[in-house]
N, C-alpha and C positions, 0 to 999 in steps of 0.2 A: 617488735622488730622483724621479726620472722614472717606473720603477717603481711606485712609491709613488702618484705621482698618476693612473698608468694606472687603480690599482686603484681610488682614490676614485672616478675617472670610471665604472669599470665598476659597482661596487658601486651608486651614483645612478640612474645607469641602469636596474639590477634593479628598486629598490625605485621608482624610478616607473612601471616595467612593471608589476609587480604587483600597485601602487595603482590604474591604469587598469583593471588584469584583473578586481579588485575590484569598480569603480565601474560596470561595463558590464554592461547589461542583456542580460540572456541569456533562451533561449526553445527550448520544446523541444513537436514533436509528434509521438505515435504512437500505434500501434491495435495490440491482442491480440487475433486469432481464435482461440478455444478451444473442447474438444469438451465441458466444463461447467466453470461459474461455484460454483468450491469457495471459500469465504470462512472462516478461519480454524476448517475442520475442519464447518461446514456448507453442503450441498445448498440453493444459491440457484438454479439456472436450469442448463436445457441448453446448445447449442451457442450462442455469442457472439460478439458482437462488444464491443469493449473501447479504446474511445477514450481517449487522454490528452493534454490541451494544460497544457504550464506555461511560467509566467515567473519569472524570478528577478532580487531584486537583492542584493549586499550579507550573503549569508545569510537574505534575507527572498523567502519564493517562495509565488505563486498556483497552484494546481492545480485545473483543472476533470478530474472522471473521470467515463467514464461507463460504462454495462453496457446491452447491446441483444438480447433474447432473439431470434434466430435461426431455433429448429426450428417455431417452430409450434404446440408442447405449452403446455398452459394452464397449467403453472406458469412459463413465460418471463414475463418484468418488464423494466419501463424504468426507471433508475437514474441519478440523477444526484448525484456527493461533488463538494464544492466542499472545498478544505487549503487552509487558511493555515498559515505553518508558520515555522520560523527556526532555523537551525544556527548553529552556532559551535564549531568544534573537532569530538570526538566525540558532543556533543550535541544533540539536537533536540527543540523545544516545536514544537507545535501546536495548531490545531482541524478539526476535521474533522464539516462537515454534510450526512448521511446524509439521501438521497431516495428513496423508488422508490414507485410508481403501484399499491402495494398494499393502503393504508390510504384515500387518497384520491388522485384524479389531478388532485388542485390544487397545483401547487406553491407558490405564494403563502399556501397556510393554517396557521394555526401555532398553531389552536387543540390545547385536550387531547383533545376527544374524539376525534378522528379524524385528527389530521395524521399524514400521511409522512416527516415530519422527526426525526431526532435526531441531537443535537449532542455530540460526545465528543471531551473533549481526553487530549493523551496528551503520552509524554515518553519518548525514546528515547535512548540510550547505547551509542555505538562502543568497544569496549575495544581494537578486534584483529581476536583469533582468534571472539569472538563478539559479541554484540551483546545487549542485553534493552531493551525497550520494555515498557509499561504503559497501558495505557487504560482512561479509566471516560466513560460516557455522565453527563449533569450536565443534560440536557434534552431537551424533545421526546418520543417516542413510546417507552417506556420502565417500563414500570411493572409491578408483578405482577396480576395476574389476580385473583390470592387477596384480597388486600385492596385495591386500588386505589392502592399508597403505591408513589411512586418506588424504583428499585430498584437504583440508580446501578451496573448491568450491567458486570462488569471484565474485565478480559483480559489477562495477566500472557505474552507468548513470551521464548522465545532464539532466535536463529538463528546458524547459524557458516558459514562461506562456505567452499571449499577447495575444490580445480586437481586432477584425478586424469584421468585418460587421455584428454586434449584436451577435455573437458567443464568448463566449471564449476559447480559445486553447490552447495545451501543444504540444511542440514537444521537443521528446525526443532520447536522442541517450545512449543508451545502450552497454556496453562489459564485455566480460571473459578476463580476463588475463593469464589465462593458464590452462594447460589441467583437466578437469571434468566431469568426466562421468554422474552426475549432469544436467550438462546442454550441456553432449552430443559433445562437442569440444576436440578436441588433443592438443591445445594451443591456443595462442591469436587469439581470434574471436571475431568479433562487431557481437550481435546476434539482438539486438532489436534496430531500427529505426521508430519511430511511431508517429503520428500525429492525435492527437483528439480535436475534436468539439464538444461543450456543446451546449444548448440553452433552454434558460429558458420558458416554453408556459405556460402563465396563461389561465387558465379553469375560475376560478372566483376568488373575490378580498381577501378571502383569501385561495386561493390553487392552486400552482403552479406546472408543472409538468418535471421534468429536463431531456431533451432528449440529447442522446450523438452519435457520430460516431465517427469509430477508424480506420484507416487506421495502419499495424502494417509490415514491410519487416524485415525479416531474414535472414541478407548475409549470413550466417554459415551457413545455412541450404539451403539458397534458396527459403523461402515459403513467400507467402505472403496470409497478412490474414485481411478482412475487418469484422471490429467488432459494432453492433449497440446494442444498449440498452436505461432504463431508470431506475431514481432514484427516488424510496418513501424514505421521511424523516417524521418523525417526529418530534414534537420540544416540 
């Protein structure tokens, strides 16, 4: 009997800790320096800098992201993705609005002819062994050329995660599904095929320093792009 109500006490206990772990707002900041700004198999910017602040509550999380062209070369950009976003289980919905200082350097403008903005929601699915996400642009600066008609720009990946000789990896295989001036294809093209390596270097016993490499092939285009960096976090 005694037993018995150890365990109801214990079990209470679980389950109020993890309804508090639940309920607490959580918050996370870091920066990626990289020697180029590759984005799902295209050539955005050279050497960067790459800021990230997020909140989270409840499965519901704010993300500000941003990208800082570094070298000096006159295709560097200023970028700034705002994510709203929401998990639950394997699952993730979002939106995600897309900025950088190349169409116009207002951030506040949202007309069609000339804003920097577009908004694209997506929807992401954890199985495991791999993952697939989908994304389509639904507004903002988006359109084809050829006729002026929205061109709701898609993006279909997999990635699968896996531990091989003290490194962790992601290989991922990326496509378009049909024509987007976006991302520069006439129709169905696998634009991103890419394969990176993390590796954790401890400096001292508490601060660690996350090194990465990225091997990145573009069959639509033909380009291939090998990408190094690392990650400051704070906690």
């Amino acid at each position: 009997m005694k037993l018995k109500r150890i365990l109801i006490v214990i079990l209470a206990i679980s389950i109020t800790s993890s309804s508090q772990a639940q309920n607490k707002i959580e918050g996370s900041l870091e920066a990626d320096f990289v020697s180029s700004y590759i984005w799902r198999g295209l050539h955005l910017g050279h050497v960067s800098l790459q800021p990230e602040l997020s909140v989270g509550w409840k499965g519901l999380s704010l993300t500000a992201w941003g990208n800082v062209g570094l070298s000096g070369h006159k295709d560097d950009n200023t970028e700034i993705n705002l994510i709203l976003s929401y998990q639950t289980g394997g699952l993730s919905l979002g939106v995600i609005d897309y900025w950088n200082d190349e169409h116009d350097t207002r951030f506040f403008y949202f007309k069609k002819d000339g804003t920097g903005h577009a908004l694209e929601g997506y929807v992401d699915y954890d199985f495991g062994p791999v993952s697939a996400s989908w994304q389509t642009f639904f507004a903002g600066n988006d359109y084809q050329k050829a006729d002026g008609k929205r061109a709701f720009s898609s993006y279909l990946e997999f990635m699968a995660p896996f531990r091989l000789v003290t490194c962790d990896w992601e290989a991922t295989a990326g496509l378009v599904p049909w024509a987007s001036d976006y991302y520069s294809t006439k129709g169905f093209c696998v634009t991103n095929l890419s394969l990176r390596a993390t590796k954790v270097i401890k400096i001292t016993d508490s601060f660690s320093l996350p090194l990465f490499a990225q091997l990145v092939a573009n069959p639509a285009s033909q380009d291939l792009y090998f990408v190094t960096g690392l990650t400051l976090k704070a906690f």
